[in-house]
C-alpha positions in Angstrom: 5.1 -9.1 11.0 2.9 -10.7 13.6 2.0 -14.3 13.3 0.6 -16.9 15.0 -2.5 -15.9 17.6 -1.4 -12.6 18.0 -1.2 -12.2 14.3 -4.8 -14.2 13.8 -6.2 -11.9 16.9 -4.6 -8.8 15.4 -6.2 -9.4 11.8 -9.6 -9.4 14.0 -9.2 -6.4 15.9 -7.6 -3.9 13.4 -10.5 -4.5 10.7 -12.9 -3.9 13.6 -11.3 -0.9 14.7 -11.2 0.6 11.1 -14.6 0.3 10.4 -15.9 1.9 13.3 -17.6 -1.5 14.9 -15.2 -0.2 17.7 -15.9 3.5 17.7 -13.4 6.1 18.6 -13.4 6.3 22.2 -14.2 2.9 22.6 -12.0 0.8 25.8 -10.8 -2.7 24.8 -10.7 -4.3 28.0 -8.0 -7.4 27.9 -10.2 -10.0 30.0 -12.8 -9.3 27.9 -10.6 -9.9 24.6 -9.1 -12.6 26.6 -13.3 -14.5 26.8 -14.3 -13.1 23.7 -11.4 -14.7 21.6 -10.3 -17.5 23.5 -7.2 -16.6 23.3 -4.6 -16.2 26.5 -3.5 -12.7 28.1 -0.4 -13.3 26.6 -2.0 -13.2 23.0 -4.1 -10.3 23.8 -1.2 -8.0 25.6 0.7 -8.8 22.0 -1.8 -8.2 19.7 -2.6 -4.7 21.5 1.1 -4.0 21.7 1.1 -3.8 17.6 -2.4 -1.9 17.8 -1.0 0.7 19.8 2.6 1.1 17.4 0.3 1.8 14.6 -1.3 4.4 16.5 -4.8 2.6 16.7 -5.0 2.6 20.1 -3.6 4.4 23.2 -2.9 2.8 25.9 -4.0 5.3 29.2 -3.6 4.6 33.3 -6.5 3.8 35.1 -8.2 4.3 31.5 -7.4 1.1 29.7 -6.7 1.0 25.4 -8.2 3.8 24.4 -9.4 3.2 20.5 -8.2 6.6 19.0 -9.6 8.8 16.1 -8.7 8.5 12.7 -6.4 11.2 12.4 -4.4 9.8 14.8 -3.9 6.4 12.9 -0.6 5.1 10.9 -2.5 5.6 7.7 0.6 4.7 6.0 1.3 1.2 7.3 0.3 -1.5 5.1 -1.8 -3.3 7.1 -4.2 -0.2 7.9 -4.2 -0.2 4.0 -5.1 -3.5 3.6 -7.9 -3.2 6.4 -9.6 -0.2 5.0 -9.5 -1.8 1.6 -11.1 -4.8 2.8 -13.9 -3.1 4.2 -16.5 -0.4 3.2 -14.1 2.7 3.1 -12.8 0.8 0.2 -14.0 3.9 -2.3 -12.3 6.6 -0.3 -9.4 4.9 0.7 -8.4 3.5 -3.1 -8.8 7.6 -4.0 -6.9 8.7 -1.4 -4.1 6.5 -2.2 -3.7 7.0 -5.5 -4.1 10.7 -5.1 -1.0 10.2 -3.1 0.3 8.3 -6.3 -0.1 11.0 -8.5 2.0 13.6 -6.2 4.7 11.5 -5.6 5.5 8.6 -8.3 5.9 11.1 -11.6 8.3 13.2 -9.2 10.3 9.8 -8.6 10.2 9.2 -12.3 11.8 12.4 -13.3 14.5 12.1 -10.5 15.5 8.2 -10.9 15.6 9.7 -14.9 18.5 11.6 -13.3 19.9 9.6 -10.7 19.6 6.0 -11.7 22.6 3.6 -11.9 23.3 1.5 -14.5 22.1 -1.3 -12.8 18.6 0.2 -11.3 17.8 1.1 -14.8 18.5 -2.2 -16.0 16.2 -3.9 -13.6 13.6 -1.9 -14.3 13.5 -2.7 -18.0 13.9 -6.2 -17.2 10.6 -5.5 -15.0 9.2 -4.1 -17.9 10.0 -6.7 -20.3 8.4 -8.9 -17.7 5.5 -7.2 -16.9 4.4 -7.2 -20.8 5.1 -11.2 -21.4 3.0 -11.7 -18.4 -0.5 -9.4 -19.1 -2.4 -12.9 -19.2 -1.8 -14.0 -15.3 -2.9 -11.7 -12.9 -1.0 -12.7 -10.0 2.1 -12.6 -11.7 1.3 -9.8 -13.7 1.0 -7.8 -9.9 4.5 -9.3 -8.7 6.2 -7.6 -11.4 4.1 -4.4 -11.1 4.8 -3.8 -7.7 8.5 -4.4 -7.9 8.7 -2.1 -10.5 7.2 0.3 -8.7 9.4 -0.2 -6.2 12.4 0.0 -8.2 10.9 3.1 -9.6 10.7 4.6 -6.2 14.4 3.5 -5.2 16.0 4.5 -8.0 14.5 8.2 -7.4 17.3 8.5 -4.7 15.0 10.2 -2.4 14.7 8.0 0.7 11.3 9.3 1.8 9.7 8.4 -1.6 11.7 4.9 -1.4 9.1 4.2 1.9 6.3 4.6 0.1 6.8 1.4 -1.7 5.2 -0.4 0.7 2.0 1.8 0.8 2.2 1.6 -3.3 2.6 -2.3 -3.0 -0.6 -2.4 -0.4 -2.9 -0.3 -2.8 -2.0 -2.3 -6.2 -2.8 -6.0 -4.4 -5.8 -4.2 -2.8 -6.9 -3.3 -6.6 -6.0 -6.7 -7.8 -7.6 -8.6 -5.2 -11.0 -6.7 -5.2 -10.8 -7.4 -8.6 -10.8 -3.5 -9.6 -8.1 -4.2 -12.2 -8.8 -5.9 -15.9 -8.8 -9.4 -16.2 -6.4 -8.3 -19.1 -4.2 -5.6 -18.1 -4.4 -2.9 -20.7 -2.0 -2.7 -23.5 -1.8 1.0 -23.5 -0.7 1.0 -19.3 1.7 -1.9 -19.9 3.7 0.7 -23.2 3.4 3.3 -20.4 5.3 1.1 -17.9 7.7 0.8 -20.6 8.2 4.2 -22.0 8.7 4.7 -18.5 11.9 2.2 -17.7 13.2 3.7 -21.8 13.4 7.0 -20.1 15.1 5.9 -17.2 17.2 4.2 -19.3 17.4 7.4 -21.6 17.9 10.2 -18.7 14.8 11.7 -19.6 13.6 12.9 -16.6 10.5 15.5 -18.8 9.8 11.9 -20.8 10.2 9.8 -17.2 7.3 12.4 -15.3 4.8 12.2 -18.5 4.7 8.9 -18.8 4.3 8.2 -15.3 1.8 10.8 -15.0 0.0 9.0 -17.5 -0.2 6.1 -15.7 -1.7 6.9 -12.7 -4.0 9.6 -13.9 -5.5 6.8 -15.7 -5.8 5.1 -12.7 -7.3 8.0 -10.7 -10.1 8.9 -13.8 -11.1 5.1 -13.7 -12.1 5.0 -9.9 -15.7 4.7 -8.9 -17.1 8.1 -7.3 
């Protein structure tokens, strides 16, 4: 994680960049950066550094950074996520996502049904449990749902879908903090959660998939658009 002015600088340019205010094709130009910012070459060299891991920009000889298209981009790091969600491909990004959810997390239900240790299931019904006595705080309410989610995902044994926790953490504090969630979490997702873990629990893999299923399709049918 970046921090400090490269981190500040970095939280300027990658919003910019995803929203097209620098267009594809577009040259960032470091003195430029450097006057525009007020921020040392040092700063800027860093800040582009990250840019170009995450595959927003291309650094070319005689050239300069190069901002590149979109299907270039690392769509999947968190930090693209939480760009796009902050800005106006909100919409299309939060159907995207949980399009993604709805291939991927009732698979990892069915298979952490079958491959779960005693000790993975257990944590996830203590998420569970926790995730129902706290439906009346938000914020805690989405600390508990991500990491159940991510236990979820670990406990399918499948190391690509145990990646994706971080992409599944980025899109449920994007809905949270847009305030695209109930103020009140429904009762009916928070029994889903826990049929969920009881099937886990249960090596119920059929059980596991439909009630994950269930959750997410809800959350697909409820987006705008």
């Amino acid at each position: 994680m970046t921090s400090g002015l490269p981190g500040r600088l970095l939280d300027d340019l990658g919003p910019a960049i995803v929203s097209g205010e620098y267009p594809t094709g577009a040259v960032l130009r470091t003195e430029e950066l450097e006057r525009a910012f007020q921020v040392s070459r040092t700063v800027v060299r860093e800040a582009l550094r990250v840019l170009e891991a995450m595959r927003l920009v291309n650094s070319r000889r005689r050239v300069g950074i190069t901002v590149l298209p979109r299907a270039e981009w690392n769509l999947y790091d968190p930090r693209v996520i939480r760009w796009r969600l902050d800005g106006s491909d909100r919409p299309a990004q939060l159907r995207s996502l949980t399009e993604l959810r709805c291939a991927t997390e009732p698979v990892a239900a069915a298979l952490a049904a079958a491959r779960a240790t005693p000790d993975q299931a257990g944590t996830l019904t203590a998420l569970a449990v926790e995730l129902r006595s706290s439906t009346h705080d938000l914020d805690a309410f989405l600390v508990h749902d991500i990491a159940f989610h991510r236990a979820l995902l670990t406990a399918s044994g499948n190391d690509m879908f145990t990646q994706l926790g971080d992409v599944v953490a980025a899109v449920l504090t994007g809905r949270t903090h847009h305030h695209l969630m109930p103020q009140t979490p429904k009762p009916h997702a928070v029994r889903l959660h826990v049929e969920v873990a009881e099937a886990v629990a249960a090596g119920d893999p059929a059980r596991a998939e439909a009630a994950m299923r269930a959750i997410v399709t809800e959350v697909l049918d409820e987006l705008p658009g």
